[in-house]
C-alpha positions, -999 to 999 in steps of 0.1 A, spaced: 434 -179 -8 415 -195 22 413 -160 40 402 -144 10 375 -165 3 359 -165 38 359 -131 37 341 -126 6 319 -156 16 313 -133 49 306 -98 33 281 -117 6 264 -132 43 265 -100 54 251 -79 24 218 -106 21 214 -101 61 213 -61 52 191 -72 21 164 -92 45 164 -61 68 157 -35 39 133 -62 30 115 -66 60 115 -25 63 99 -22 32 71 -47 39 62 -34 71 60 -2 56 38 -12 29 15 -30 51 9 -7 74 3 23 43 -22 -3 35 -33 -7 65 -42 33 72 -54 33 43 -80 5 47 -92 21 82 -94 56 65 -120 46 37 -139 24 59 -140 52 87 -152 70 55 -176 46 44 -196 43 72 -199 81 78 -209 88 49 -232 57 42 -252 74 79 -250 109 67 -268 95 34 -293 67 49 -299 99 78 -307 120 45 -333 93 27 -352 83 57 -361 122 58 -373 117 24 -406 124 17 -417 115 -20 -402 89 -39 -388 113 -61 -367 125 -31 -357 88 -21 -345 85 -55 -322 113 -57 -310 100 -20 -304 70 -34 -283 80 -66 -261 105 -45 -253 75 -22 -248 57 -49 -223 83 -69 -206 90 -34 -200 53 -27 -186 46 -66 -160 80 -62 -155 66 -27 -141 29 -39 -123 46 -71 -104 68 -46 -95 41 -25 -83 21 -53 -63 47 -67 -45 54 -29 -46 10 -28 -24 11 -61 -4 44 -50 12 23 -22 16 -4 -38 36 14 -68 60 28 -40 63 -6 -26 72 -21 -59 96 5 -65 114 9 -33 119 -36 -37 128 -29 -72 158 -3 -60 167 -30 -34 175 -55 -60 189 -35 -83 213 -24 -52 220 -56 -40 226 -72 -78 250 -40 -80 265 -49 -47 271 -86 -51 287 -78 -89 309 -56 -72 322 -78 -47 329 -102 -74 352 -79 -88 
């Protein structure tokens, strides 16, 4: 009876220590997606703020300026609602990738029960 329940105390010990490391894996994953992600759209953001600011200095009514000014501001808004969208894309695999963990490791530790 001992043996049996050392060894189910030891594959339980060993199943969270596979947990933590899918865990971990997922995490680092996530962070760096984000990460990239983050770099990308500011890499983005600054090009495309000079390419615009370039464009409006060369303006030469205020008509012009103003029509600078609303594509820089159009760009920008697509620009943040893109980011947020690929922001929430990662997350949403994150989520589900820790959601299949649990559900694998609740499955796991039921069966071991058995």
């Amino acid at each position: 009876m001992d043996k049996n329940i050392a060894d189910n105390f030891s594959k339980l010990a060993e199943n969270m220590m596979d947990s933590m490391k899918k865990l971990q894996t997922i995490n680092e994953e996530t962070l760096q997606s984000l990460t990239s992600q983050q770099f990308k759209t500011a890499q983005e953001f600054i090009k495309t703020s000079s390419e615009q600011m370039e464009k409006l200095s060369k303006s030469k009514t205020v008509e012009e300026a103003v029509t600078e000014q609303t594509k820089i501001t159009s760009t920008m808004g697509q620009m943040m609602l893109d980011n947020a969208q690929a922001t929430m894309a990662v997350l949403t695999k994150g989520q589900k990738e820790l959601e299949n963990l649990i559900s694998t490791t609740v499955k796991q530790n039921m069966e071991q029960k058995s």
